[in-house]
N, C-alpha and C positions, 0 to 999 in steps of 0.2 A: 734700453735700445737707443742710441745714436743715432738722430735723424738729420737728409742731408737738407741742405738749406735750398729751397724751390725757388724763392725772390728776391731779388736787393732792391727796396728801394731808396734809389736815388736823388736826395735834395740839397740845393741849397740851405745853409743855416735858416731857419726864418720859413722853410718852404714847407712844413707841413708832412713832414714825413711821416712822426710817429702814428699821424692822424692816417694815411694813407695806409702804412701797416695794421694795421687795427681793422682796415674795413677789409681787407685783403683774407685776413685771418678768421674773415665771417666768413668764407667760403670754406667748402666741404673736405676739401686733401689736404687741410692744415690741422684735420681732428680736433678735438676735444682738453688737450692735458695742458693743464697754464705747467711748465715746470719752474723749480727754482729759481727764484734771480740771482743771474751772476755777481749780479754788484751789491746786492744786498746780504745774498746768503754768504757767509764771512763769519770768522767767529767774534769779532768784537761786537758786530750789529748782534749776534745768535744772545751772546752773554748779555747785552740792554735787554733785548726783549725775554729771556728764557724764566720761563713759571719754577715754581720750588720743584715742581716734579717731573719736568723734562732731563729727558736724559742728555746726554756732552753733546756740544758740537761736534766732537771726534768721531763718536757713534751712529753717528745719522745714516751715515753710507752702508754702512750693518747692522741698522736697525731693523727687526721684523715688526712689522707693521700691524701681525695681525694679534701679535699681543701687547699691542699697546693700549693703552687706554684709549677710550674714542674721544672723550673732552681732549686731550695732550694730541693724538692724531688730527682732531681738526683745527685745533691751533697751529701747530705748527702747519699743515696746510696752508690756513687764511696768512699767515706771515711768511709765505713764500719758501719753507725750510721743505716741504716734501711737495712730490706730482700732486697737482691737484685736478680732479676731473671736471669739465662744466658741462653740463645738460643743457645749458641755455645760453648760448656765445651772446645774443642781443641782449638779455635781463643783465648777461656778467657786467657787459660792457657799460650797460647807460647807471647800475646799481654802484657799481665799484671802481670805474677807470673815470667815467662821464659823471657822478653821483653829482647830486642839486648839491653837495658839498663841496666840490671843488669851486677854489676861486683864484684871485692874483696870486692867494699868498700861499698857497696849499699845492697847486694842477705840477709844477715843476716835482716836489717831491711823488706826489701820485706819477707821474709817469715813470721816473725811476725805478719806481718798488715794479711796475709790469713793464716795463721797455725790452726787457730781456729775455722774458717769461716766454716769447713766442719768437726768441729767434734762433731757434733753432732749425724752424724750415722758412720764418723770414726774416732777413736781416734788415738796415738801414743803413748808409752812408752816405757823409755829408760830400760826396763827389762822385763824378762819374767814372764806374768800373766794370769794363769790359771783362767780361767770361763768360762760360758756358751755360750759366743760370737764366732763368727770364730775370730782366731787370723790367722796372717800374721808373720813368723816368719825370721829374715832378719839376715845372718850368712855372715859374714865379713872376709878378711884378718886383723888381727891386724896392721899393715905397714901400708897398704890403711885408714883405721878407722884412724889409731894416724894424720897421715897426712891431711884428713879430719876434726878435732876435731882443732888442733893445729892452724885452721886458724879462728877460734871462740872463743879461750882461749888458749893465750899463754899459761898460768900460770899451764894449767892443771890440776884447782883444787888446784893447791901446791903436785900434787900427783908424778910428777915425771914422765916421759917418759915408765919405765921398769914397774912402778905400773900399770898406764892405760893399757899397752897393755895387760898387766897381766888379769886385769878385762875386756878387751873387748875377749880374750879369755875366760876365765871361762864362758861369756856370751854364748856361743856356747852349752856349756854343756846343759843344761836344754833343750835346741831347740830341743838338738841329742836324748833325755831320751823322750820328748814330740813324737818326730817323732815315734820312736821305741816302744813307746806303743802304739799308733794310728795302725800301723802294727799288732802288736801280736795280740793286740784287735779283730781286724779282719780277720785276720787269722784262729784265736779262733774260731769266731764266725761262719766263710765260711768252718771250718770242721766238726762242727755241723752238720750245713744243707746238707753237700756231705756228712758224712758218718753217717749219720743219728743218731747224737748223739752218738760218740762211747766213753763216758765217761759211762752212763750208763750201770746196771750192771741189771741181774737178778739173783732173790735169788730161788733157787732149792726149 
């Protein structure tokens, strides 16, 4: 089953998203099921990692599950190839996304293998985008962001130090324009209702 996507959150490069998704997906209307990763489940990754007695990567979308072997069923599981259920969203998290293993040189690949796994009903993107969804809006120091960013791409794009910070500020903008109309909106709308519609006029 298709599910539709609840949240985007919104960051600057550098700003912390994945990490914001993650605590999002500890709440209750996000369920339980890590599914496949897009970017991983692929047949060339299927083919590095596949045991002598896993069946094709072609087969996975018709495969019955319930005759499969349980060793091959929870492999492919733990390596992101079928739905996997969690009982324990906090244990998954700090065990397998957060483990006392990830480190500089390691946390880049770990978030890749789960980055995807839960965006189904939450996504992430590095800008701000208006639609119908709740968005999660994540406003940064540009210092903290470039020094964040800087340790996933030196090269910064080729954009330069002074250019990024540039754009992870401007990124603010939209956040502060979204917030401030959500207010007035409302505002608007709560003095309606207390003064009973005082835009209304009558004609003599």
């Amino acid at each position: 089953m298709s599910l539709e996507i609840k949240y985007l959150v919104s960051a600057a490069p550098g700003g912390y998203a994945n990490h914001v998704a993650w605590i999002i997906w500890l709440h209750d209307f996000a369920g339980n099921i890590i599914n496949p990763n897009k970017t991983t489940c692929n047949k060339d990754f299927f083919n590095v990692m596949k045991g002598d007695d896993w069946p094709e990567f072609e087969d996975l979308k018709k495969l019955d599950v319930e005759k499969l072997n349980k060793t091959i069923e929870q492999e492919l599981r733990n390596f992101g190839f079928l739905p996997r259920y969690i009982s324990d969203k906090v244990s998954f998290i700090l065990q397998e996304v957060y483990s006392h293993n990830r480190s500089w040189h390691n946390w880049l690949k770990t978030e890749y293998m789960f980055r995807n796994c839960i965006s189904a009903e939450i996504s992430h993107e590095a800008k701000v985008v208006n639609n119908n969804i709740k968005n999660v809006f994540c406003k940064i120091n540009p210092d903290i962001a470039y020094r964040n960013y800087l340790k996933i791409n030196s090269s910064l794009n080729l954009k330069g130090k002074d250019f990024l910070k540039k754009e992870i500020l401007e990124f603010s903008f939209p956040i502060i324009v979204n917030v401030l109309s959500y207010f007035i909106l409302h505002i608007f709308h709560f003095s309606i209702r207390l003064f009973n519609c005082p835009f209304k006029h009558t004609v003599n």
